[in-house]
N, C-alpha and C positions, 0 to 999 in steps of 0.2 A: 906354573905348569898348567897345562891344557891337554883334557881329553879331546879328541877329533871324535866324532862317529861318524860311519860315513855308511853311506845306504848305496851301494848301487843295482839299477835294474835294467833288462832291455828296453830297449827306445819303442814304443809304441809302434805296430805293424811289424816287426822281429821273430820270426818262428822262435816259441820255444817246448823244445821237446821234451826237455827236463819237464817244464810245468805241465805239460799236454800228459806225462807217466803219470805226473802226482797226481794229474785228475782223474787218468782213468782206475787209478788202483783206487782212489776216492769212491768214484762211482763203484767197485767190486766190491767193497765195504758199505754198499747199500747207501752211500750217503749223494744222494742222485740231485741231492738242490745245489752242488755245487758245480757254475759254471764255467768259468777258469780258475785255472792256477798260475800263475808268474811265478818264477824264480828269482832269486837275486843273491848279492852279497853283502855282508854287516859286517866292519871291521871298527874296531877300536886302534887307534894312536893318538900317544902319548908325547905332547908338545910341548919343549921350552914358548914362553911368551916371547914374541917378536913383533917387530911394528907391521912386518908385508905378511903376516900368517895368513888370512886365506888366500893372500897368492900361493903362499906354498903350499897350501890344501889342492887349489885350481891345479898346479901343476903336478904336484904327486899322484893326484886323480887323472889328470890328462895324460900324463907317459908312462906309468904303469900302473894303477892301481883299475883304472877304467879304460876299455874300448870304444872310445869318441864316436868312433865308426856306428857303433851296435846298439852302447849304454850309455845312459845317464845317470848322474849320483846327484844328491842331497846330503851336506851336513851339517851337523852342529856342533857348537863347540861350548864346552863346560869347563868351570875354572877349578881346578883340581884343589883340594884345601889340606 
């Protein structure tokens, strides 16, 4: 068994609005050294071993877990004991 994590965030140059809110309520909280914020998503799945597993990472991320379009993801994988 295999955890997946998998990180995904907007593609660099992306408005994001979400992060552009987190900053400015940052900034209303007097915390004025911070210059952006990015948003993204963290998900955990739980994988049988297989021999093409990050292909099926590559394509669970590519058709719906990620927007190719927008975002890009990073994962790793840990051998569950």
């Amino acid at each position: 068994m295999r955890k997946v994590k998998i990180y995904i965030t907007l593609k660099e140059g992306v408005l994001d609005p979400q992060g552009k809110a987190v900053q400015n309520s940052l900034h209303s909280l007097e915390y004025k050294n911070v210059n952006e914020v990015r948003v993204g998503k963290y998900m955990e799945v739980m994988l049988e071993d297989a021999e093409n597993l990050e292909e099926q990472i590559d394509k669970m991320c590519d058709q719906l877990l990620a927007n190719p379009v927008i975002e890009d993801y990073t994962y790793t994988i840990e051998e569950v004991v």
